[in-house]
ZAMARGU-4260 file (C-alpha; in steps of 0.2 Angstrom, whole numbers, plus 5000, padded with zeros to 4 digits):
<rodrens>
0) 5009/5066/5094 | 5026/5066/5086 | 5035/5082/5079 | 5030/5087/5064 | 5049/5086/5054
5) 5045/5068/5061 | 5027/5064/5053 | 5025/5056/5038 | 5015/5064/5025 | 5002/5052/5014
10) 5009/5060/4996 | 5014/5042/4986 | 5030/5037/4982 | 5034/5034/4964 | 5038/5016/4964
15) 5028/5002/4972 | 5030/4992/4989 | 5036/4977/4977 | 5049/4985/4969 | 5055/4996/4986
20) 5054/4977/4993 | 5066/4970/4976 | 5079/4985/4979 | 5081/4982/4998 | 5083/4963/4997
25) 5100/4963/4995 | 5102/4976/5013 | 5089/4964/5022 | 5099/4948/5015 | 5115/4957/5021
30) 5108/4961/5039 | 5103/4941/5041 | 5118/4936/5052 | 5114/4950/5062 | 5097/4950/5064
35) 5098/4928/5069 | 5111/4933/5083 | 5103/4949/5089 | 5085/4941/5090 | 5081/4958/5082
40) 5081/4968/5067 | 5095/4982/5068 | 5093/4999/5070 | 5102/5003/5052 | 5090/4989/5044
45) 5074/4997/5051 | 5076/5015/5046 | 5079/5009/5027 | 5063/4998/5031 | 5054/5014/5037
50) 5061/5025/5027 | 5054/5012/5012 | 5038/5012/5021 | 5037/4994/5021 | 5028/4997/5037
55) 5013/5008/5029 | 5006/4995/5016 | 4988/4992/5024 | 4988/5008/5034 | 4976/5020/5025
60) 4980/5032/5014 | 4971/5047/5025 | 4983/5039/5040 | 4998/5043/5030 | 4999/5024/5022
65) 4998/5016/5005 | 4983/5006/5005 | 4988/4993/4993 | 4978/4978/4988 | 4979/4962/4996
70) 4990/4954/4982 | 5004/4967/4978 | 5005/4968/4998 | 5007/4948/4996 | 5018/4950/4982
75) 5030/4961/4993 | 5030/4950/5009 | 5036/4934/4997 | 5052/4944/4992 | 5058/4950/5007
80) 5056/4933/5015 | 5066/4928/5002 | 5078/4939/5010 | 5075/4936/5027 | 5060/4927/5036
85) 5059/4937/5052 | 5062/4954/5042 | 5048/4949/5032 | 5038/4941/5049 | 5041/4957/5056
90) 5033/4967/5043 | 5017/4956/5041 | 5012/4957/5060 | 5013/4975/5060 | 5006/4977/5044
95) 4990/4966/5051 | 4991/4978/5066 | 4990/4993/5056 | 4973/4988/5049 | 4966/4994/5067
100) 4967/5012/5060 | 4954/5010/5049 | 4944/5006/5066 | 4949/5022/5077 | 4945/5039/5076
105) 4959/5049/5064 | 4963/5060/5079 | 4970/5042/5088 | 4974/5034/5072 | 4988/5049/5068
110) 4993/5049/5086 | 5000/5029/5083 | 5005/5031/5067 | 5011/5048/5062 | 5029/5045/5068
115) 5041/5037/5053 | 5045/5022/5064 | 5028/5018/5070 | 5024/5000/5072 | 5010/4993/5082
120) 5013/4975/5090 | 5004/4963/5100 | 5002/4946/5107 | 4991/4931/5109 | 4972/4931/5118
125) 4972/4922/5132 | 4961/4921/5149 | 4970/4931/5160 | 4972/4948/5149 | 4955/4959/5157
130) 4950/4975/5155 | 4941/4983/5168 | 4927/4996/5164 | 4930/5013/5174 | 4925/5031/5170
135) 4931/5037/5153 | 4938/5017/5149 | 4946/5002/5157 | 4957/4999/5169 | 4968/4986/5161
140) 4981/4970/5169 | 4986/4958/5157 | 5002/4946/5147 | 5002/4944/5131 | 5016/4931/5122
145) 5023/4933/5105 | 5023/4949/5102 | 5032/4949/5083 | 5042/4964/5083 | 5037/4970/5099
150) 5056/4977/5104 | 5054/4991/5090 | 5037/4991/5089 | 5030/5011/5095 | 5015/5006/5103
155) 5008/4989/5108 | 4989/4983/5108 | 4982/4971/5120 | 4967/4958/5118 | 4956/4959/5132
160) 4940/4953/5142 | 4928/4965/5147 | 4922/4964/5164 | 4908/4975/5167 | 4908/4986/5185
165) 4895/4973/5194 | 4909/4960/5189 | 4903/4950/5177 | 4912/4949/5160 | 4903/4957/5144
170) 4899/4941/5131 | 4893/4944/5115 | 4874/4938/5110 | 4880/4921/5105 | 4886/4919/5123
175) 4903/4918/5121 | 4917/4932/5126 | 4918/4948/5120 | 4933/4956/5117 | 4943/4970/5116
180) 4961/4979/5109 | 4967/4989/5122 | 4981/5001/5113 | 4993/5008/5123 | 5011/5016/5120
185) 5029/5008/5123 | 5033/5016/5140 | 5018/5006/5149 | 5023/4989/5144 | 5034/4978/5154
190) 5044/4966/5142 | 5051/4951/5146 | 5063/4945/5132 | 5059/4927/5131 | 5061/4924/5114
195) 5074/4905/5113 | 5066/4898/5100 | 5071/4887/5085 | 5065/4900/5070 | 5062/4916/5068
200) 5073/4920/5080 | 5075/4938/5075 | 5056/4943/5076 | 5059/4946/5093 | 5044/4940/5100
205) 5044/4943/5117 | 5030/4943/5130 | 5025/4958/5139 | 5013/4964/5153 | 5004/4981/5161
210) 4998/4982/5174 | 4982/4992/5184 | 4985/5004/5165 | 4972/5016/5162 | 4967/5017/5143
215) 4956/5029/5136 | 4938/5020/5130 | 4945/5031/5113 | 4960/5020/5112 | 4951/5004/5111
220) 4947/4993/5095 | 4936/4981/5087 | 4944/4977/5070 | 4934/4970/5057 | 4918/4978/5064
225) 4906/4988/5052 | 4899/4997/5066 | 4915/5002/5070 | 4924/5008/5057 | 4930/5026/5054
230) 4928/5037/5037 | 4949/5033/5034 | 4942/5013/5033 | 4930/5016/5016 | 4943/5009/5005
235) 4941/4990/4998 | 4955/4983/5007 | 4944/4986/5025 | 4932/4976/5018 | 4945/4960/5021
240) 4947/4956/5042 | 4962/4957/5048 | 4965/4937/5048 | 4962/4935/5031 | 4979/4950/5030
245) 4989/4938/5043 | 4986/4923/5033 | 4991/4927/5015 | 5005/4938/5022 | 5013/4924/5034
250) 5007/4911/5017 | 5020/4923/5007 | 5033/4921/5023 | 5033/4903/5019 | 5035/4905/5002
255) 5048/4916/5000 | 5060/4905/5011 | 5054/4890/5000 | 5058/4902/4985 | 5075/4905/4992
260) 5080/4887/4996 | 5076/4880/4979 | 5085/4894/4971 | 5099/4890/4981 | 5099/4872/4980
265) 5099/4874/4960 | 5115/4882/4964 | 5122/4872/4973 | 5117/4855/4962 | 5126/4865/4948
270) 5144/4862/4958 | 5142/4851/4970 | 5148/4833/4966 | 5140/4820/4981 | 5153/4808/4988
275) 5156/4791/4978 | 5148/4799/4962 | 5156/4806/4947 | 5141/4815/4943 | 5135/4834/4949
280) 5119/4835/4957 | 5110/4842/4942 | 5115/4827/4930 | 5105/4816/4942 | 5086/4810/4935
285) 5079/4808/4949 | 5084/4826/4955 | 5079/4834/4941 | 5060/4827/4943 | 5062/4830/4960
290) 5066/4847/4955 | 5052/4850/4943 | 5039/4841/4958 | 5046/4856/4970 | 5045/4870/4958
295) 5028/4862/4951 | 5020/4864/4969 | 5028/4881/4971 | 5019/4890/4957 | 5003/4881/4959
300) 5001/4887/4978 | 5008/4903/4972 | 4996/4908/4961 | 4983/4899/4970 | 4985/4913/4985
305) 4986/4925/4973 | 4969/4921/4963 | 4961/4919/4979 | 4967/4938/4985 | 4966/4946/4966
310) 4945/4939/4965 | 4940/4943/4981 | 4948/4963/4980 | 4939/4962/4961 | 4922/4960/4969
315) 4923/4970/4986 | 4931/4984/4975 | 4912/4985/4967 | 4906/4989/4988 | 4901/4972/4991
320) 4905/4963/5007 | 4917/4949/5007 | 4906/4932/5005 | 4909/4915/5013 | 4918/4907/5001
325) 4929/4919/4998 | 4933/4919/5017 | 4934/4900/5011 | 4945/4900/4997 | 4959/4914/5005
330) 4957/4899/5022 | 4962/4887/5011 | 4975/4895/4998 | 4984/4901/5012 | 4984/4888/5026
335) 4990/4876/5010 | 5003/4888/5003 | 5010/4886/5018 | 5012/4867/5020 | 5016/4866/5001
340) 5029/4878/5003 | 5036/4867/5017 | 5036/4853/5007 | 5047/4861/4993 | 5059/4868/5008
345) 5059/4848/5014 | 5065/4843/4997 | 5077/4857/4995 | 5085/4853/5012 | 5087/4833/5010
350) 5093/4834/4991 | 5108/4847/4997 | 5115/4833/5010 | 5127/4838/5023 | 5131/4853/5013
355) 5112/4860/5022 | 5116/4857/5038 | 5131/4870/5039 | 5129/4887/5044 | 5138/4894/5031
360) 5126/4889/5018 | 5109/4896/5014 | 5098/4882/5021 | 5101/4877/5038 | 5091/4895/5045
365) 5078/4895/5032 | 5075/4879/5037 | 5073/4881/5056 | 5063/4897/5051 | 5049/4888/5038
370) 5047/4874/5051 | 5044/4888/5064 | 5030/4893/5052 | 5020/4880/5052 | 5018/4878/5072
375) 5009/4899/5069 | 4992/4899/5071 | 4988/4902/5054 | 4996/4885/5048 | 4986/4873/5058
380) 4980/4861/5049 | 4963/4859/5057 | 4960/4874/5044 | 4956/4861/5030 | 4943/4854/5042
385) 4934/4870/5042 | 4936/4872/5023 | 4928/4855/5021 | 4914/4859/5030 | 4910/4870/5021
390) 4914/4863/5005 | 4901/4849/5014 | 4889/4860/5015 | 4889/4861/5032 | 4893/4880/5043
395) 4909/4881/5050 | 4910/4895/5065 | 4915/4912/5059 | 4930/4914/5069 | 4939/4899/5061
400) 4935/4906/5041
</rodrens>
């Protein structure tokens, strides 16, 4: 457990996490240089992030977080993404992370997250990652890539197999794996820095490894489990998974870059006089539909995501569970929001010519960042086949909604 001049204390701040988010846009904008040649946010940028607790939007109020609904916590990512796309990256993993403390006891939830710069990170499942079962927990070996803000995250978590002491692994009644989240602090990890990617350089999303770790059976995690979740998890927002968090949050990623790359390409068609024309860039009719196609695609995905968030809190605010198609409708606003957003970040990127290509400009990063969107798991497109099953009336598996 932290000091106690270092814990932070659940009172609410007077302002909410969109507007903290619009005053700190112009620091995280700043910090972008820095933050794409370091592969990291900065030390300076993360305390004012913390200290804005940016971090603390889907922790839970009794675990000294702010509990926000899915919408304003969407409304957030977008702006600082227009910003900076691994600032705002950075955030929505450990914002998704932070919704594990709705599923461990308060005792273990304040131990991760009472310090003001606690972040939890972690990585992809995979087969290798296992978790022994020994007196009192598991015995834990395991690497785990892309660990999203991983080299200032506090504690990390691992996704792990459960093999059971006769050595067979633990499946679920369906057959198929069962799975754990193995949470253990910064000193027992290993971390390879790894991260020489085209985008979202600076999450820093390394891999990293224990090995032979003991972790208390306490300090283990479910999410998304009714059977498992703790008094501090009552609120409406815990009645969302985690997935359904990391899908509109990294949805609001892509558009904020697309967001910042059309307002600068308005900008830039104001001035800017192509080659062998006597016109600007605006005068053009073809730009200016262009223009209105973009910004037309923009709002419509916008405030598609958002519809799907705002309904879905509405009725599991009345105690309800979420239903299927409102896992359906968030799949499918977000997974689109994402390759719309791309789309309009496309046009905005071909219609600025060589001008986009220069670092010096305000396209050529957003642009390796929004492409390096789309490769995350939650932009695949084989998410619009599990939506039209569905909308077939066919059942798509669980795990894909």
């Amino acid at each position: 457990m932290s000091a106690a001049s270092d814990r932070v204390v659940s009172t609410p701040m007077a302002e909410d996490p969109i507007a903290r988010a619009r005053a700190l846009a112009p620091l995280i904008q700043a910090a972008g240089p820095r933050i794409e040649a370091e592969r990291e946010l900065p030390a300076d940028l993360l305390a004012s992030l913390h200290a804005a607790r940016l971090f603390r939007t889907l922790l839970p109020r009794a675990i000294g977080g702010e509990e926000t609904t899915p919408e304003t916590y969407a409304r957030m990512m977008e702006i600082i993404a227009r910003a900076d796309a691994s600032t705002a990256w950075c955030i929505g993993q450990a914002s998704g992370c932070s919704m594990a403390a709705a599923y461990v006891a308060p005792e273990v939830a304040h131990g991760i997250w009472d310090a003001r710069d606690a972040a939890l990170a972690w990585g992809a499942v995979g087969p290798g990652q296992v978790a022994e079962v020994v007196d009192g927990g598991y015995r834990v070996t395991g690497s785990w890539p892309f660990a999203s803000g991983g080299r200032h995250a506090t504690w990390f978590g691992g996704h792990c197999r459960v093999r059971e002491r006769d050595g067979s692994l633990r499946t679920m009644p369906d057959g198929s794996p069962y799975e754990r989240t193995m949470l253990f602090p910064h000193s027992a990890i290993t971390m390879a820095p790894n991260w020489q990617v085209m985008g979202l350089r600076g999450t820093g999303s390394d891999t990293y490894s224990v090995a032979d770790l003991f972790v208390p059976e306490a300090f283990t995690v479910r999410r998304d489990r009714d059977e498992e979740r703790h008094p501090q998890g009552s609120g409406a927002l815990y009645r969302f998974t985690t997935t359904h968090l990391y899908a509109s949050g990294f949805a609001a990623v892509a558009l904020g870059i697309a967001r910042g790359m059309l307002d600068d390409f308005v900008t830039l068609a104001a001035g800017k006089t192509p080659l062998a024309t006597a016109r600007t860039l605006r005068d053009s009719p073809v730009l200016q539909s262009g223009l209105a196609w973009a910004e037309g695609k923009w709002r419509a995905a916008r405030a598609g995501l958002h519809a799907a968030l705002r309904e879905t809190h509405e009725h599991v605010a009345t105690g309800a569970a979420m239903t299927t198609e409102q896992k359906v409708a968030i799949r499918l606003a977000s997974t689109f929001a994402i390759h719309q957003a791309k789309e309009v970040a496309d046009f905005a990127w071909t219609e600025a010519g060589a001008t986009a290509i220069f670092e010096s400009q305000p396209f050529e990063r957003r642009f390796r960042d929004i492409h390096a969107v789309t490769q995350q798991v939650q932009a695949r497109r084989n998410h619009f086949e599990t939506v039209g099953q569905h909308l077939m009336g066919l059942t798509p598996h669980p795990r894909f909604l």
